[in-house]
C-alpha positions as CSV (number, residue, x, y, z in Angstrom):
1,X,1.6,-16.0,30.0
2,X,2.7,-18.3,26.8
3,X,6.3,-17.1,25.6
4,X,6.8,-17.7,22.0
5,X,9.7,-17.7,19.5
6,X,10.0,-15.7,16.8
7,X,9.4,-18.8,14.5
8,X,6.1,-20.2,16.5
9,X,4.5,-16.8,16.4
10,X,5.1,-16.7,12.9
11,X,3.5,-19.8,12.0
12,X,0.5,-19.0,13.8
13,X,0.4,-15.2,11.9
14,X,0.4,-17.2,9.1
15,X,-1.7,-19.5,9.9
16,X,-4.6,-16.8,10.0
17,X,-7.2,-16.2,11.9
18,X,-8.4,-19.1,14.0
19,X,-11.2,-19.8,16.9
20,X,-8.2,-19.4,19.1
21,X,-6.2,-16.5,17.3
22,X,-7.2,-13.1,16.4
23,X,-4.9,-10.7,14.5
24,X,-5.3,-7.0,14.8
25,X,-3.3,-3.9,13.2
26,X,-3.4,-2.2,16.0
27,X,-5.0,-2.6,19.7
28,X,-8.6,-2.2,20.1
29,X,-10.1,0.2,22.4
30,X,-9.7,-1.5,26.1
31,X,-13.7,-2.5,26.0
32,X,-13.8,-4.2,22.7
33,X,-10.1,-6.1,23.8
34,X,-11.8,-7.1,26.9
35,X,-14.9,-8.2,25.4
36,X,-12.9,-10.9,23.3
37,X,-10.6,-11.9,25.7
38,X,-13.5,-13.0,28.0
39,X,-14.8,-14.8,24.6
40,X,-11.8,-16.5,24.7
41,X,-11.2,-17.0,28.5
42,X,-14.6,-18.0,28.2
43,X,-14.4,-20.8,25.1
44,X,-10.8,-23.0,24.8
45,X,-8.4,-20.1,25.4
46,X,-6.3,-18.4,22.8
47,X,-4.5,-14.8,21.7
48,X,-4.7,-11.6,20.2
49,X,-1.9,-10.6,18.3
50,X,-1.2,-7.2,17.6
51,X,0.7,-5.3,14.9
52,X,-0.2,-7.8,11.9
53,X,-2.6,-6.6,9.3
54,X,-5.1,-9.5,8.9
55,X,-5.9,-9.8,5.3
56,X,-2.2,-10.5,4.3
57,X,-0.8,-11.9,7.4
58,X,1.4,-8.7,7.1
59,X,3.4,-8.2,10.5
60,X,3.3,-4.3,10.2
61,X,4.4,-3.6,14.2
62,X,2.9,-1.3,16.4
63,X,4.2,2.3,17.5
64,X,5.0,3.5,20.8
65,X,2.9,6.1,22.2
66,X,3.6,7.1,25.4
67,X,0.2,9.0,27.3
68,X,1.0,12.1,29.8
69,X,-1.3,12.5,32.3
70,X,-1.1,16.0,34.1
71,X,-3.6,17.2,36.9
């Protein structure tokens, strides 16, 4: 896993969608993330970045939801 600072994952929010970078407001459903991962697994590499909305290169965050499970 590639640890970034605070000031390299800027620049590459900023930099925008890329072959290597996508940026998503908030996480796709776990087929559609898995489908692009194995794109990129599959191509040079690269990362999805969560919490940023794309058109703006906004970092907007993401919010924490905890799922209960009771059987």
């Amino acid at each position: 896993m590639v640890q970034l600072s605070e000031k390299e994952l800027k620049k590459l929010i900023q930099g925008g969608e890329t072959n290597t970078v996508e940026l998503k407001v908030a996480a796709p459903r776990a087929t559609e993330m898995a489908e692009r991962l194995c794109g990129m697994a599959n191509a040079q590499g690269g990362m999805v970045i969560i919490g940023v909305k794309d058109a703006l290169h906004e970092i907007v965050g993401v919010v924490l939801v905890r799922h209960w499970m009771s059987f």
